[in-house]
C-alpha positions in Angstrom: 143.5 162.7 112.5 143.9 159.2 114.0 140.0 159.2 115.0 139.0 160.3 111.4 141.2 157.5 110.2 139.3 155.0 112.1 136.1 156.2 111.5 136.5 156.0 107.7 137.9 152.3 108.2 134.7 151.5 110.3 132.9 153.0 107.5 133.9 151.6 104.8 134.2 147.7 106.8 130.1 148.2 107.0 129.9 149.3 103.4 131.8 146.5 102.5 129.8 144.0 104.8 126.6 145.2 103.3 127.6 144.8 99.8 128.7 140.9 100.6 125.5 140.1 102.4 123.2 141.5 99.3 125.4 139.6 96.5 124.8 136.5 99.0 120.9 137.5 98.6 121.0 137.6 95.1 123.0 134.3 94.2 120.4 132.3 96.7 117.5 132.2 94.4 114.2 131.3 95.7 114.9 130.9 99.5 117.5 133.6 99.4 116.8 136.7 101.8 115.8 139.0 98.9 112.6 136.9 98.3 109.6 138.2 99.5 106.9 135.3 98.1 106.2 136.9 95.1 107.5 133.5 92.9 106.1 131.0 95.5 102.8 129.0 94.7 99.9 129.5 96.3 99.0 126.4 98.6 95.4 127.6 98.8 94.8 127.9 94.8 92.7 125.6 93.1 94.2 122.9 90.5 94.1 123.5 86.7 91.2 121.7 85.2 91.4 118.4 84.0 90.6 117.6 80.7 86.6 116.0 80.1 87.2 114.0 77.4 87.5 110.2 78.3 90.0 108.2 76.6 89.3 105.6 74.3 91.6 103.2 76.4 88.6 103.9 79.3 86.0 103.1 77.1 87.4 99.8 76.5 87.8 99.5 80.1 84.4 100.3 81.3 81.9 97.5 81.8 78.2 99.1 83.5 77.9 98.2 87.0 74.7 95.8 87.8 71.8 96.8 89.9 68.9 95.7 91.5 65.6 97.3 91.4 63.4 98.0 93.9 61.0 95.2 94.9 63.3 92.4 92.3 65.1 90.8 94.6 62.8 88.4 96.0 60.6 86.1 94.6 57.5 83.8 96.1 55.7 80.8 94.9 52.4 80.3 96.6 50.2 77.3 96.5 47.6 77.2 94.5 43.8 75.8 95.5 44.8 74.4 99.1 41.2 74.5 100.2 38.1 73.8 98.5 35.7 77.2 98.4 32.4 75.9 99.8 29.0 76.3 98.2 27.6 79.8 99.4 24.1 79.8 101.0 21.5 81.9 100.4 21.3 84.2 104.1 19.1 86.7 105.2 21.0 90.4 105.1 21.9 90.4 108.7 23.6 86.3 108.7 25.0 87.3 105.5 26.6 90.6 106.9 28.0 88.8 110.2 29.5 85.7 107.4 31.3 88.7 105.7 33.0 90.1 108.7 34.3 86.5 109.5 35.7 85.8 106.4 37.4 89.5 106.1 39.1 88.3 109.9 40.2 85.4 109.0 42.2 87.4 106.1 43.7 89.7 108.3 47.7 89.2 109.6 48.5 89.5 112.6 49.3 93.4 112.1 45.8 93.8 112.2 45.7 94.3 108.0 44.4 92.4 105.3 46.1 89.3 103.8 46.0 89.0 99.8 44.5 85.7 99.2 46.9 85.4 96.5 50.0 86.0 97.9 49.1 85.0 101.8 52.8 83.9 103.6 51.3 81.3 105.1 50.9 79.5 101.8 54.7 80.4 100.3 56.0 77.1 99.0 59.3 78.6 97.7 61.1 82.1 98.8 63.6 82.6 96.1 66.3 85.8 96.7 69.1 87.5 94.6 72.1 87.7 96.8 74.8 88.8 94.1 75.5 90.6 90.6 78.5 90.5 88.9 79.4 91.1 85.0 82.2 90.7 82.7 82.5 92.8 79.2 84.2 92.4 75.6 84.6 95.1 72.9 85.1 94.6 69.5 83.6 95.2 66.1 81.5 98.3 67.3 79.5 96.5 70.3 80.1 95.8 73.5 79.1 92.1 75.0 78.4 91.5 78.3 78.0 88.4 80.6 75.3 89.0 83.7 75.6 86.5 86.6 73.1 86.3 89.0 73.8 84.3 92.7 70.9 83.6 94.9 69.3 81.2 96.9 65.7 79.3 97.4 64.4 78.6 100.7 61.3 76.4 101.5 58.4 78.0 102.5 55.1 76.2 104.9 53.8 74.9 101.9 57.0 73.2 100.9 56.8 70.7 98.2 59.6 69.0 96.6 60.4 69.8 93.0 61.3 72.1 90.3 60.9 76.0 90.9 60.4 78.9 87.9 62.0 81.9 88.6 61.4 84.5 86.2 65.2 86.2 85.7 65.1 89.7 83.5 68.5 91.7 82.0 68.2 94.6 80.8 70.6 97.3 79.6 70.1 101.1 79.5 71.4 104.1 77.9 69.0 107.2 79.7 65.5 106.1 78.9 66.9 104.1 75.8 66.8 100.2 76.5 69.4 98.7 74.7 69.1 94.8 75.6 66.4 93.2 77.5 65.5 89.8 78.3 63.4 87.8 80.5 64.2 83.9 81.2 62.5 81.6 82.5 65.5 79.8 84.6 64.4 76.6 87.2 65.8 75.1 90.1 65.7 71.7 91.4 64.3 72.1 95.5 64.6 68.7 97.0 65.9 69.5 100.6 62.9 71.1 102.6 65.8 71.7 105.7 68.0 73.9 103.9 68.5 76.6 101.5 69.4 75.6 97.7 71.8 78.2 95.8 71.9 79.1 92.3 73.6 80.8 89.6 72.2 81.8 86.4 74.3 83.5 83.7 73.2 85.4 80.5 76.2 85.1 78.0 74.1 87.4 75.6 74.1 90.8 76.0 75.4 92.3 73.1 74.8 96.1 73.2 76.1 99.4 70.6 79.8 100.5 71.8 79.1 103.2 74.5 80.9 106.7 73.8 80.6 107.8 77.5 80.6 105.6 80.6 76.5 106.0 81.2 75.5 102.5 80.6 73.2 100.7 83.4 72.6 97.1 83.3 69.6 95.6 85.4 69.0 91.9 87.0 65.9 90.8 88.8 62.8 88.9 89.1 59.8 90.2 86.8 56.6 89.2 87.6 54.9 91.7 86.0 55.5 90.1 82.4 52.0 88.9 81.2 51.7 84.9 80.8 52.4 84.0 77.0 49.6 83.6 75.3 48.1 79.7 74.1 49.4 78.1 71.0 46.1 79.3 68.7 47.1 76.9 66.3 46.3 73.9 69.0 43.2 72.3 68.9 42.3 73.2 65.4 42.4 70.8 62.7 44.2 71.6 59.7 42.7 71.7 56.4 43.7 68.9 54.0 44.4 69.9 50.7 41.6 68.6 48.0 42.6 65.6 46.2 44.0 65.9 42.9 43.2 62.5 40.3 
């Protein structure tokens, strides 16, 4: 009887112990011993997804980023008519021939290809560069107004000359294929010091383009060359007609 007694005392001590050790489970919550990861988060799943729309607050915000083209940041002056052309003799086919091939090598660099007359190095008189873009932007009323600066430099070529150098400075603004603002200015610089570089800044306080509804605006700066010369006054040189006289 006395071993039965104990037995059902050991018994009952494990029940008991069990019992204690699953209430302690339960009232631990998340890092209890009765969790087995089924309300943990997944470290490995991806985030919700974030909302495409953009603010109006980052609309007023956003200001286009400059760029620069390809082939716009540089800009040459060469001189013009340094060497009389001389009078061209009548040769027979083979002198003519051999006059030809000396003229073609004399126009060839030292790279072995040809020099363009027009835009020969050793004739530079000015190498102009864009060094820097920056911008500044406004909104109000609907529109967006911008403020380009361009910061560069002009460095005397062989052919240096003092005086005043044309640099021809376009802005332009896109939306896609749309151009929203452009404008090409004519801005000079004073080149007196033939041992050093002269910098510049030129600013365009005029770019006033449509409010943008999405932040895919792209603003341009750099030398154009490519804009044809403006064509001559017609009005010069012809004489106006005078009314007839009245009595």
């Amino acid at each position: 009887m006395a071993f039965y007694s104990v037995n059902r005392r050991f018994v009952a001590g494990l029940a008991l112990t069990g019992f204690m050790l699953a209430a302690a489970g339960c009232q631990s919550g998340d890092s209890g011993i009765l969790n087995f990861g089924l309300t943990k988060k997944d470290p490995t799943a991806p985030p919700p997804p974030q909302d495409p729309k953009i603010l109006a607050s980052q609309l007023r915000a956003y200001c286009p980023k400059v760029s620069l083209r390809d082939g716009t940041a540089y800009f040459n002056t060469y001189a013009k008519g340094a060497t009389a052309k001389p009078k061209k003799k009548k040769l027979d086919p083979a002198a003519q021939a051999e006059a030809e091939a000396a003229a073609a090598a004399a126009q060839t660099g030292p790279n072995g290809q040809p020099v363009d007359p027009a835009h020969d190095p050793s004739k530079i008189i000015y190498q102009a560069s864009i060094t820097d873009v920056t911008r500044d932007c406004t909104h109000a009323n609907g529109q967006m107004s911008m403020k380009i600066a361009v910061a560069g430099k002009v460095v005397p070529g062989p052919m240096f000359a003092p005086g005043t150098i044309t640099m021809p400075i376009r802005i332009a603004v896109q939306h896609g294929d749309e151009v929203l603002y452009s404008q090409l200015h004519p801005y000079q610089v004073q080149v007196t010091d033939p041992s050093a570089a002269t910098q510049f800044v030129f600013v365009d306080n005029n770019v006033v383009v449509p409010e943008p509804t999405a932040r895919d605006y792209q603003a341009y700066a750099g030398y154009d060359e490519n804009t044809p010369a403006a064509s001559a006054d017609k009005s010069k040189g012809k004489r106006k007609k005078r009314a007839p006289a009245t009595n």
